[in-house]
C-alpha positions as MATLAB code, in Angstrom:
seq = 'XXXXXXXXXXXXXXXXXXXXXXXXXXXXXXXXXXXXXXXXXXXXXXXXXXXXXXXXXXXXXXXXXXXXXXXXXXXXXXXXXXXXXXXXXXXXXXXXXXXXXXXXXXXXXXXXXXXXXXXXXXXXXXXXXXXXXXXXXXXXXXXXXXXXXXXXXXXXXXXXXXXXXXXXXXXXXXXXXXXXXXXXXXXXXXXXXXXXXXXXXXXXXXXXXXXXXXXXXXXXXXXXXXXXXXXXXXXXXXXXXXXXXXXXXXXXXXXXXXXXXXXXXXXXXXXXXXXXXXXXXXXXXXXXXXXXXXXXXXXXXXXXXXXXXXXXXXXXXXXXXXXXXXXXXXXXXXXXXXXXXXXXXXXXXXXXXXXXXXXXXXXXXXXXXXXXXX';
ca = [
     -19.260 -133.602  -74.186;
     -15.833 -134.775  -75.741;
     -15.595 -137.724  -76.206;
     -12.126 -139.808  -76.510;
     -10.745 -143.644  -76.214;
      -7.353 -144.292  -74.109;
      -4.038 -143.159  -75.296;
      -2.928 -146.920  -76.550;
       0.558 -146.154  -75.120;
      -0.788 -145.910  -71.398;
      -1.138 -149.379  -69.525;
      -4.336 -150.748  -69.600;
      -6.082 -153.650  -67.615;
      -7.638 -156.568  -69.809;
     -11.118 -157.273  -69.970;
     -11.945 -161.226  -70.972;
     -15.871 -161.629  -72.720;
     -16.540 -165.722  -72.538;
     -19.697 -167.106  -73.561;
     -21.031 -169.567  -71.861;
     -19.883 -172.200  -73.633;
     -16.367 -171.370  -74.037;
     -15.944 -170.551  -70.158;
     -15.050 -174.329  -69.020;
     -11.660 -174.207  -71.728;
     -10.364 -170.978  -70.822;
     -11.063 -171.823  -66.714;
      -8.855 -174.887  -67.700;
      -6.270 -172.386  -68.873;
      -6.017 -169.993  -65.517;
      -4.041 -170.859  -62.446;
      -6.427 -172.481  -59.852;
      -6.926 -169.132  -57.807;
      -8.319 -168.177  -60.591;
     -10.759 -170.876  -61.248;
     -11.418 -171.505  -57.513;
     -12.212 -166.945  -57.433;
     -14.944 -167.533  -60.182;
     -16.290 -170.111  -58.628;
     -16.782 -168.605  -54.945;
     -18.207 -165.873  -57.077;
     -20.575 -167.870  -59.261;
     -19.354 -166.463  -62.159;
     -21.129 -168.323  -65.176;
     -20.485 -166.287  -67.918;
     -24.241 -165.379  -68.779;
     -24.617 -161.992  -71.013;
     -23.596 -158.755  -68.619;
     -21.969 -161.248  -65.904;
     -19.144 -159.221  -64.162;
     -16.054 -160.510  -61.913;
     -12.918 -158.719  -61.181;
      -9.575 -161.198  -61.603;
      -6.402 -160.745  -58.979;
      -3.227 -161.788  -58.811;
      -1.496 -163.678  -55.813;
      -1.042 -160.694  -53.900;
      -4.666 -159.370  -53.910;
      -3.803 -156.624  -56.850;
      -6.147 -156.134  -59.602;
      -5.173 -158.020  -62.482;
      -8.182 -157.757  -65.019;
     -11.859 -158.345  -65.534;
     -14.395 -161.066  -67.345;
     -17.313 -160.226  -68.399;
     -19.795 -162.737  -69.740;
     -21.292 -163.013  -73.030;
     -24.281 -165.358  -72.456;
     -25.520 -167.085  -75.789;
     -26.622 -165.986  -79.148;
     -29.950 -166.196  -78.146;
     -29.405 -164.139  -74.929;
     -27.489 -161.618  -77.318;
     -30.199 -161.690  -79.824;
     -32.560 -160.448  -77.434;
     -31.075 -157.102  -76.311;
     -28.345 -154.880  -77.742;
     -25.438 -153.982  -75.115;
     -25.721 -156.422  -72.920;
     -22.374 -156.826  -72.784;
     -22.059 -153.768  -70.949;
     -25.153 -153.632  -68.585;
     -22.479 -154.242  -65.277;
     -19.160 -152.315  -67.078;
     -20.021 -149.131  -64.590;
     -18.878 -151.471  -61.773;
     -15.592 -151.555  -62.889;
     -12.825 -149.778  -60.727;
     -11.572 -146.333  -62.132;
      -8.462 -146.446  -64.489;
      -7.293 -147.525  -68.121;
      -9.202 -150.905  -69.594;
      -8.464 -152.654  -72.898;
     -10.688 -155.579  -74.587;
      -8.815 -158.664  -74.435;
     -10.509 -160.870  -76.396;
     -10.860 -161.528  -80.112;
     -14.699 -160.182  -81.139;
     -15.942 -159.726  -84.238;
     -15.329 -156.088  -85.973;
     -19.308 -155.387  -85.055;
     -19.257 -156.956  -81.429;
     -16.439 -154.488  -81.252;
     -18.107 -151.805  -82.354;
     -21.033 -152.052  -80.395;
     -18.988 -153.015  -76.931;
     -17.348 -149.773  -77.323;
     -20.353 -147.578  -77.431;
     -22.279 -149.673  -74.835;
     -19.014 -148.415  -72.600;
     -19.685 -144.855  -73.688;
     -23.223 -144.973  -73.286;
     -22.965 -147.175  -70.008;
     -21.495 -144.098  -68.878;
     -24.271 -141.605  -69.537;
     -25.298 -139.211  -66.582;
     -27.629 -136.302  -66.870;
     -26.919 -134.528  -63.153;
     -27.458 -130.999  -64.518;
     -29.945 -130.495  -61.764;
     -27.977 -132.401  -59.018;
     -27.931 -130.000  -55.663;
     -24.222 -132.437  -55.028;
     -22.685 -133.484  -57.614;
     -21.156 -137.058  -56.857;
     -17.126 -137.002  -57.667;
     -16.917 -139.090  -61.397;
     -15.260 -142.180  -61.312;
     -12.417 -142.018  -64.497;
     -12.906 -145.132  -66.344;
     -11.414 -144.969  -69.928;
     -10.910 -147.335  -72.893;
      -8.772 -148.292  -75.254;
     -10.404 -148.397  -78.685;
     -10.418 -151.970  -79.937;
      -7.854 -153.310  -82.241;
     -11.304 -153.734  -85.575;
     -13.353 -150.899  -84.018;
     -14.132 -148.147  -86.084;
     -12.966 -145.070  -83.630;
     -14.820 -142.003  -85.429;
     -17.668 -143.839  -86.320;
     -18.149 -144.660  -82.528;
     -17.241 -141.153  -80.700;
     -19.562 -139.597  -83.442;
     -22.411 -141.840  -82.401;
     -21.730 -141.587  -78.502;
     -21.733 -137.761  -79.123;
     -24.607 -137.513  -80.969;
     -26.761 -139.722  -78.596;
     -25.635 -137.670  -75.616;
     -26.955 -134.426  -77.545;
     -30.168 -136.401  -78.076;
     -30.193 -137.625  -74.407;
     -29.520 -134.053  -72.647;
     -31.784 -132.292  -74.544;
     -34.838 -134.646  -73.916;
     -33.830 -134.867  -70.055;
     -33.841 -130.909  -69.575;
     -37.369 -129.771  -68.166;
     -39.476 -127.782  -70.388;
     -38.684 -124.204  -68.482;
     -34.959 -124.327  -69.836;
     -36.069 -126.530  -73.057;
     -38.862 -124.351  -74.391;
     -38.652 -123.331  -78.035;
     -36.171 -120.280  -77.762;
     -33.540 -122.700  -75.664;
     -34.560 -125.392  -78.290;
     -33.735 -122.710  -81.044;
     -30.282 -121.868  -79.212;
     -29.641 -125.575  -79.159;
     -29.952 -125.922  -82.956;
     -28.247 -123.186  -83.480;
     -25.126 -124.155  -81.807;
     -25.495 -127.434  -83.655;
     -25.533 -125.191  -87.186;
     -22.371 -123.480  -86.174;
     -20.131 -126.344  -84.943;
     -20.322 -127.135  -88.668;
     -20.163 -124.338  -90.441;
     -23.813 -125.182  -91.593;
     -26.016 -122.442  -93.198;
     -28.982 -122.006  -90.372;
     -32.269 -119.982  -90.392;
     -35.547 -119.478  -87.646;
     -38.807 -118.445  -88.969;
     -40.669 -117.100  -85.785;
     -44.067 -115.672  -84.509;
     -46.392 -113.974  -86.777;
     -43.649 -114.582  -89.907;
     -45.119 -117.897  -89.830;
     -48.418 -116.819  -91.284;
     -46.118 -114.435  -93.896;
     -44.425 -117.055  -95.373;
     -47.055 -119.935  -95.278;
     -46.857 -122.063  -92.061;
     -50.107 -121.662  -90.705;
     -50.490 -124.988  -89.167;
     -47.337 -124.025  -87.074;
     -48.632 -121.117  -85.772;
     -51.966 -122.093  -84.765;
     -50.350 -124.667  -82.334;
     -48.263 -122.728  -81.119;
     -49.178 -118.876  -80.659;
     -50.987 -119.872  -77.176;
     -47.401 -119.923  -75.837;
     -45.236 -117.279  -73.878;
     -42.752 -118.051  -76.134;
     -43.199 -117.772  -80.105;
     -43.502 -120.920  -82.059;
     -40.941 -121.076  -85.019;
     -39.786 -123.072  -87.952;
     -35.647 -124.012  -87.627;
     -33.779 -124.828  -90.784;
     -30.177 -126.030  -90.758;
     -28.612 -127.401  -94.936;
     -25.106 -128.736  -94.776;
     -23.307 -130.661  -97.208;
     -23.105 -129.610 -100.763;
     -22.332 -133.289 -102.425;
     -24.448 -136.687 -102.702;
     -28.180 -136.796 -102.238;
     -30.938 -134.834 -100.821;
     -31.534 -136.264  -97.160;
     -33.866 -133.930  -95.143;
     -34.802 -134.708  -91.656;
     -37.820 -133.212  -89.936;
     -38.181 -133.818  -85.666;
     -41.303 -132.934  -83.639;
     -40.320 -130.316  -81.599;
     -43.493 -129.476  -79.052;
     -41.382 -128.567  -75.903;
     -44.224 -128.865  -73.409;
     -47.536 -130.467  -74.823;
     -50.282 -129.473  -72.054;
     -52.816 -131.182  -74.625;
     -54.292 -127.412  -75.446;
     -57.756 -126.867  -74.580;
     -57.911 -130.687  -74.953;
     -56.159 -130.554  -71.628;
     -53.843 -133.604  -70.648;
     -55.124 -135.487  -66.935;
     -52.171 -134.795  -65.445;
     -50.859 -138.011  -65.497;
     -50.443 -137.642  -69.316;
     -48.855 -134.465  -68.786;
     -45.881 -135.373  -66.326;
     -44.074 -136.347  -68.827;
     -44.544 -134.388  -71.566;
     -41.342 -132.478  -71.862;
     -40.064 -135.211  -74.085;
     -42.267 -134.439  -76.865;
     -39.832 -132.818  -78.249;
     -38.410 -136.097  -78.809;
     -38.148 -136.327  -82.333;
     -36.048 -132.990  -83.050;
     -33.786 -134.436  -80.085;
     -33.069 -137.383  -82.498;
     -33.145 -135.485  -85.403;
     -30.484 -132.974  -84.124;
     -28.553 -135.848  -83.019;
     -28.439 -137.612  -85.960;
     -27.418 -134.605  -87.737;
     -24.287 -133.947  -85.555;
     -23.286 -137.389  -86.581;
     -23.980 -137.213  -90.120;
     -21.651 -133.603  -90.216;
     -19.066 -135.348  -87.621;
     -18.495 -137.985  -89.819;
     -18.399 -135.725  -93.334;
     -21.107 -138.048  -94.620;
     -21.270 -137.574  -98.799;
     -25.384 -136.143  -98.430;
     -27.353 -132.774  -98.794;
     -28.855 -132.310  -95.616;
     -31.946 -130.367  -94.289;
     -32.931 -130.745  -90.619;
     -36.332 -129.102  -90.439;
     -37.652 -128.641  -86.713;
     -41.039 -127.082  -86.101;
     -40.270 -126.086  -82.458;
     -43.520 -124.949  -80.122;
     -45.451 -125.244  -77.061;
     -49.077 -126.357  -77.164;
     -50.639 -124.248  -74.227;
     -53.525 -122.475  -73.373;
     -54.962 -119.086  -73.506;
     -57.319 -116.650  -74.944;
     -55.815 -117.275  -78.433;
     -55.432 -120.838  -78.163;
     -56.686 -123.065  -81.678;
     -60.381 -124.321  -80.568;
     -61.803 -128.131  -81.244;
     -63.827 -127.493  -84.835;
     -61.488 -124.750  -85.801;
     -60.613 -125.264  -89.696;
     -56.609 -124.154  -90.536;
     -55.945 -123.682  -93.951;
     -52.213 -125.922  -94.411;
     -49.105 -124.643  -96.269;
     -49.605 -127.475  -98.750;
     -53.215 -125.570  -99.125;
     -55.492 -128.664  -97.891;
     -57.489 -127.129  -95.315;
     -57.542 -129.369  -91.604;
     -60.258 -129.485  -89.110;
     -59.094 -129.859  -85.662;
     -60.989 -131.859  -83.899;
     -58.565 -132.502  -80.763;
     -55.856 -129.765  -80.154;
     -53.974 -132.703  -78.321;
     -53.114 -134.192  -81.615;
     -51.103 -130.820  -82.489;
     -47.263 -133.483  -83.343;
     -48.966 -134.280  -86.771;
     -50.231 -130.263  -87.653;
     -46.652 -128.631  -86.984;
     -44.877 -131.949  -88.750;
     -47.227 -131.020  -92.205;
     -46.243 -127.997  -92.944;
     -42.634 -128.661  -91.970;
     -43.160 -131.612  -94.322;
     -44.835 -130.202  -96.767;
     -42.004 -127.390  -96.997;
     -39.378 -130.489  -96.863;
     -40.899 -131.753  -99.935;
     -40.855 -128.415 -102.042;
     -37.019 -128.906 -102.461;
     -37.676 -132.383 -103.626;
     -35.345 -134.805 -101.787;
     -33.964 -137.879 -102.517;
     -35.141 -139.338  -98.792;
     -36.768 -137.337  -96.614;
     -37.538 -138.779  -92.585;
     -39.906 -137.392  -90.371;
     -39.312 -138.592  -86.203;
     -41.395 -137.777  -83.670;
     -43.511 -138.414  -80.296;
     -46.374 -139.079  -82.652;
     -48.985 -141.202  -80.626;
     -49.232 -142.969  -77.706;
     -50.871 -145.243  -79.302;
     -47.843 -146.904  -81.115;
     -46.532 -148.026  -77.609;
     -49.545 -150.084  -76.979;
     -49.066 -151.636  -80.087;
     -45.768 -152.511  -79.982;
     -44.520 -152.005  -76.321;
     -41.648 -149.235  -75.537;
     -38.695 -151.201  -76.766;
     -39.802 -151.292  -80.173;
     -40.119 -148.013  -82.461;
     -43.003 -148.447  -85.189;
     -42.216 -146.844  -88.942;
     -44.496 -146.197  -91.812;
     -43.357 -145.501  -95.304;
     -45.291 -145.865  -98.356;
     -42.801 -146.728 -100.479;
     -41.376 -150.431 -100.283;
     -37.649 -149.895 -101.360;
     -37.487 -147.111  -98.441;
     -39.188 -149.512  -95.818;
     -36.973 -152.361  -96.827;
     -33.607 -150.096  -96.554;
     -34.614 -148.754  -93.081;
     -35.374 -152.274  -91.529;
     -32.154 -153.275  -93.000;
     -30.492 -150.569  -91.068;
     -32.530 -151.525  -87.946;
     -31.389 -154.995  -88.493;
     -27.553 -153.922  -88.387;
     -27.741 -152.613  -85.109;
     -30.098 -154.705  -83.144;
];
């Protein structure tokens, strides 16, 4: 999807944000109608609070939209913009004076706000056209680069595993490689056990479709950044079969190379000064006569040789060697994402994404990065 703010010369409606406690100074500023409207609507100004403003003749004249407390802010991102879909169709324009970051992060809450995934839809309900201006301290590129990126992320976790399996996962990256102009390569099927990735193919050689190693470098300036994403496409748990409630879902365990191919497309949108290798181990753990067995013992690329004792725990096998082939090229940073465990959500609930890092500096730098967009 393109993404795009307003043309600033078309006219736009305002949109007021008012905390709750600056909403009793600017009521004292409106015309009555308006303060007697907010009032029949209950309008308090609490974070996400929506109410459409008129003028005397019943046209629409604007829109508030409340932005609670610092402590209601501090407790979720965007929700600013949990209502903004309820706005009528046409041009709107922020109206009030937020910081550079509240900008920022208003204007992809609208573009996120707007997120659909109806590729499956039998009738497709007609879009309602509701655009933005980009605000007045809002950085533009950054924020289209971001929206588009976490739409590629979004549609390629939503699609079901029988158009998401590792060849349409392969296609995907692919057409990520060339948008840039980045150099792009596939190790697949038996090649895998040519050039060293055993751990690869043993999870995935049950599957109608060939497991494979993607490999995207971009960038020829700044440091080494290399970014390796879990790509199982379908996890059926292997002859460690799933119940089938732990199956349902399972097409997002591909998860992590979502993220990682969508953090890629925003490092390249946005010319970021790095070296960067996006490593994807893409595969389906299934089952058949050639499937890897509980107690089989897989030699690694890295050479350490790996009992399995579970084939459900396949994310961490196809993540070594793609690690351990990450690390051969010796990057400044490297960042492994994936659908790791389930056990990380009952530790720390689904709103919260657990990291591990041996190295202090690196843990410090990415909390501080979590910490700038929370």
């Amino acid at each position: 999807m393109i993404f795009a703010f307003a043309d600033p010369a078309v006219a736009a409606l305002p949109i007021y944000v008012l905390d709750e406690a600056g909403l009793p100074a600017w009521l004292a500023l409106q015309p009555l109608a308006v303060q007697n409207w907010l009032a029949a609507t209950e309008f308090s100004a609490k974070l996400g609070d929506l109410a459409l403003l008129q003028v005397s003749d019943g046209q629409l004249s604007g829109a508030v939209l409340g932005f609670g407390t610092v402590a209601a802010r501090a407790r979720q991102r965007f929700g600013l913009v949990k209502n903004i879909g309820k706005l009528p169709a046409g041009t709107w324009a922020l109206a009030s004076d937020l910081t550079p970051r509240d900008q920022d992060e208003f204007a992809l809450g609208w573009f996120l706000a707007h997120y659909r995934f109806g590729a499956y839809k039998s009738i497709q309900a007609p879009p309602k056209v509701q655009s933005l201006r980009c605000p007045k301290a809002c950085n533009g590129p950054k924020i289209l680069a971001m929206a588009t990126a976490e739409y590629l992320t979004r549609d390629l976790i939503n699609r079901p595993a029988n158009d998401m399996g590792p060849e349409a996962l392969e296609a995907a990256f692919r057409a990520l490689a060339d948008s840039f102009g980045a150099d792009y390569s596939v190790i697949k099927g038996d090649a895998l056990l040519e050039q060293n990735f055993p751990l690869i193919h043993a999870v995935g050689r049950a599957a109608a479709e060939a497991p494979r190693l993607l490999s995207l470098h971009w960038g020829r300036r700044g440091p080494k950044v290399t970014l390796v994403g879990k790509g199982v496409c379908f996890d059926t748990g292997g002859l460690d079969i799933k119940v089938p409630s732990g199956m349902v879902l399972m097409k997002k365990d591909m998860g992590g190379a979502a993220t990682v191919m969508g953090l890629a497309h925003m490092i390249m949108a946005l010319d970021l000064p790095v070296r960067l290798h996006v490593l994807v181990p893409a595969v389906e753990n299934s089952i058949s006569s050639n499937a890897m067995r509980p107690s089989d013992i897989v030699t690694s690329r890295k050479g350490l040789t790996v009992e399995i004792n579970n084939t459900d725990a396949e994310g961490r096998l196809v993540l070594a060697d793609a690690l351990a082939y990450g690390c051969e090229e010796k990057p400044d940073l490297i960042i492994s994402m994936a659908t790791l465990t389930g056990a990380a959500r009952v530790a720390l609930g689904p709103d919260l994404a657990p990291f591990f890092t041996d190295d202090e500096a690196s843990a410090a730098a990415l909390q501080k990065g979590a910490d700038a967009v929370m």
